[in-house]
N, C-alpha and C positions, 0 to 999 in steps of 0.2 A: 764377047761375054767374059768377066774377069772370071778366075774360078777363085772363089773364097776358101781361105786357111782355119782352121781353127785355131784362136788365138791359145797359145801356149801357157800350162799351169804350170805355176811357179810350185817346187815340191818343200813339203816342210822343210830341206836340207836346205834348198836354197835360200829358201827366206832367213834361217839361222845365220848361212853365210853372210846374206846380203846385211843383217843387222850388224853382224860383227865388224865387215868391212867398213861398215857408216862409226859405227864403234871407235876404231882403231883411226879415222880420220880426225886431228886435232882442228879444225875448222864444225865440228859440229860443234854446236850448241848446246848450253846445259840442261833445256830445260827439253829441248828433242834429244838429250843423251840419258835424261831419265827418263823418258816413255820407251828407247831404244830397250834401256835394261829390264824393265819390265815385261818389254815385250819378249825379250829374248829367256827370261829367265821363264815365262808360261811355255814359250814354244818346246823350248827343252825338257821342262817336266813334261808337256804334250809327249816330245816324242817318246820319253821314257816309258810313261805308260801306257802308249799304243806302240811297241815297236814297228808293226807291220805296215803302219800308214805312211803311207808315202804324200799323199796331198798336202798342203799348205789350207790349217784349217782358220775357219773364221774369226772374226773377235770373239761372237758366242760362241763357237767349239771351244777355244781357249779358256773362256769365264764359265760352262760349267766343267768343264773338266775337273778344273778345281773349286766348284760351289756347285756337287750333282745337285744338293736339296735346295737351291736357289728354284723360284716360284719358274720362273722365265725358262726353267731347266727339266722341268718334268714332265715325262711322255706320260701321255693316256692312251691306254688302250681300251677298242673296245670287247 
């Protein structure tokens, strides 16, 4: 019986690394080097305004972070 790992999370640090490293290669593409900078320029304000987080958040964590009163973005409680 194999013993299964949990697949390992990438932490918001590293996913910043790993953008910039794609970044900094002159073989990307322009038009994957504008979704690179975008991406990188949400995860950064991300981490600025959660310092404590260490996870690598989603597309939605990133969109409302910065769009909290976006419809797709508001909790209801009850």
């Amino acid at each position: 019986m194999e013993e299964s790992h949990p697949k390992m999370e990438k932490s918001l640090q590293q996913h910043i690394n790993d953008d910039r490293d794609e970044l900094d290669n002159p073989n990307t593409g322009s038009q994957r080097r504008r979704h690179l900078e975008d991406e990188l320029d949400a995860l950064e304000a991300y981490q600025a305004n959660h310092p404590d987080e260490e996870h690598d958040p989603t597309p939605l964590e990133l969109y409302c972070d910065t769009h909290p009163d976006a419809l797709e973005c508001r909790v209801y409680e009850d």
